[in-house]
BALOBA-1460 file (C-alpha; in Angstrom, 3 decimals):
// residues 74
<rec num="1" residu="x" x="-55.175" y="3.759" z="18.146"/>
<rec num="2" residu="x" x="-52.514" y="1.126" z="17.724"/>
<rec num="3" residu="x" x="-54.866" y="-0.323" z="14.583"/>
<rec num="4" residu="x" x="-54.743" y="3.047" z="13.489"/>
<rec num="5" residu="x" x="-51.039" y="3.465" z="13.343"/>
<rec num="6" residu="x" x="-50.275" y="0.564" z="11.539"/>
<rec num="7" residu="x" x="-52.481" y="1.024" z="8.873"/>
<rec num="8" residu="x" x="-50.518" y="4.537" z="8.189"/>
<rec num="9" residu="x" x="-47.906" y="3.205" z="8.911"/>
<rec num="10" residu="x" x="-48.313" y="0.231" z="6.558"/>
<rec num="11" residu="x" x="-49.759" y="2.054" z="3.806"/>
<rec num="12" residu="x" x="-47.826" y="5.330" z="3.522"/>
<rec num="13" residu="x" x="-44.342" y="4.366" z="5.433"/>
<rec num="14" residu="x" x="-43.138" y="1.045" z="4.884"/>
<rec num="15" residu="x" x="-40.630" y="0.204" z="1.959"/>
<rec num="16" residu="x" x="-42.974" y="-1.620" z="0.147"/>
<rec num="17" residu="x" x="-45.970" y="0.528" z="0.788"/>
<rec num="18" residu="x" x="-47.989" y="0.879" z="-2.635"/>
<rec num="19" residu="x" x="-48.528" y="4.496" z="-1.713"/>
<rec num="20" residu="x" x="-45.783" y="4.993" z="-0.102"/>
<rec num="21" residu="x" x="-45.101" y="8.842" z="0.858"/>
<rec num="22" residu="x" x="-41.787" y="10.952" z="-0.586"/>
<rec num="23" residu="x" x="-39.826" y="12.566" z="2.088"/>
<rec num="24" residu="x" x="-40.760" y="15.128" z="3.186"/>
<rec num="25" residu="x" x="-44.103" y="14.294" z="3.928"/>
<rec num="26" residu="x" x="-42.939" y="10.607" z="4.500"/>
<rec num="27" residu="x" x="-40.599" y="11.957" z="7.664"/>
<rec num="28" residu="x" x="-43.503" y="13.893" z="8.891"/>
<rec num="29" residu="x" x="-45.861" y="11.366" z="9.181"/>
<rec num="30" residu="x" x="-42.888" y="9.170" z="11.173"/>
<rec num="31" residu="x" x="-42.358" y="11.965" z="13.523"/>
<rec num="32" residu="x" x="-46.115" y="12.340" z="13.979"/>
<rec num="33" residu="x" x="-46.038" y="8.716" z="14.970"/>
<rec num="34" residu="x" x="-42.942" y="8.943" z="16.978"/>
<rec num="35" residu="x" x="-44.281" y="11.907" z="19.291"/>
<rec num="36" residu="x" x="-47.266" y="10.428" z="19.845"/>
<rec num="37" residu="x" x="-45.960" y="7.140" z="21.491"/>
<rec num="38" residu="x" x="-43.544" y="9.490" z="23.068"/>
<rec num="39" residu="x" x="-46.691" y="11.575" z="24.700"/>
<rec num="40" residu="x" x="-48.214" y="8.177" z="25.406"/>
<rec num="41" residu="x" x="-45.128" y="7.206" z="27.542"/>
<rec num="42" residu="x" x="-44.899" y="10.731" z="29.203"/>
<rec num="43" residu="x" x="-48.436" y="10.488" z="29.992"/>
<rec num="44" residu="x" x="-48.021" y="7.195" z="31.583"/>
<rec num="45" residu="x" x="-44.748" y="8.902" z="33.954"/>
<rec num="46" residu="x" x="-42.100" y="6.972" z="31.976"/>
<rec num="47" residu="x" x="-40.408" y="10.566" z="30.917"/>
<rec num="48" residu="x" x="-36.556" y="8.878" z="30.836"/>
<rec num="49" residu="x" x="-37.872" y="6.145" z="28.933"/>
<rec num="50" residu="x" x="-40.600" y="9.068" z="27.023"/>
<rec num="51" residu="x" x="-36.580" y="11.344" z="26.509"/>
<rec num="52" residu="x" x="-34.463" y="7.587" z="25.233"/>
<rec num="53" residu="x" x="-37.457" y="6.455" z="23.270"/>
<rec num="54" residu="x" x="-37.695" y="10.112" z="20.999"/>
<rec num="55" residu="x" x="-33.869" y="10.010" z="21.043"/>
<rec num="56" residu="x" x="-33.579" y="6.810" z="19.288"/>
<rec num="57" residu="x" x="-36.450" y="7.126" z="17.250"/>
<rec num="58" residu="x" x="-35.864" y="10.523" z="15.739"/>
<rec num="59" residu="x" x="-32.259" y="9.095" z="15.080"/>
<rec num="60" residu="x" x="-33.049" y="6.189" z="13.459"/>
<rec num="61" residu="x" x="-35.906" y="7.890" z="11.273"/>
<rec num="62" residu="x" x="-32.911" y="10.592" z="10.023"/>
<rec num="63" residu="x" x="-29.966" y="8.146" z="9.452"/>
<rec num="64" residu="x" x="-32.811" y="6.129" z="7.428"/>
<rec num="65" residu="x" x="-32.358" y="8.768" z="5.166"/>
<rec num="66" residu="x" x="-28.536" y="8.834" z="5.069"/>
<rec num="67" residu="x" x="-28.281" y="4.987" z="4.216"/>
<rec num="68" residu="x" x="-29.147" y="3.827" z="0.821"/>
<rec num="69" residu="x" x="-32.229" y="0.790" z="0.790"/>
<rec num="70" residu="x" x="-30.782" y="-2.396" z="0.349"/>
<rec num="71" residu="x" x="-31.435" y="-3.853" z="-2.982"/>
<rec num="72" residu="x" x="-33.616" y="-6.626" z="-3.305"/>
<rec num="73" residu="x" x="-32.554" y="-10.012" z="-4.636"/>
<rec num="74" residu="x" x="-34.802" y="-11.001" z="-7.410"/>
């Protein structure tokens, strides 16, 4: 699973992704990601760790989108 993940991850999400997703479909596939390592940590009885864990991540993954990319020294 975790081989999985990064190879979405790496190939549809990251900045310098070749194929790299628009948002949308781009924030989906982040929260898809998100709320399964949040299930994984639920499953495993962390839930307050499970609750800070989505928190942070669903934060981080929206202000992403507020906050211009830095540009890239060439």
């Amino acid at each position: 699973m975790p081989a999985g993940v990064v190879a979405v991850w790496g190939a549809f999400v990251a900045p310098r992704a070749r194929r790299r997703l628009r948002d949308p479909a781009r924030f989906a596939v982040e929260l898809v990601i998100f709320a399964a390592a949040t299930a994984a940590l639920v499953a495993v009885d962390q839930v307050v760790l499970a609750v800070v864990y989505a928190v942070v991540a669903v934060a981080t993954a929206a202000l992403a989108r507020v906050w211009p990319e830095p540009v890239e020294a060439r």
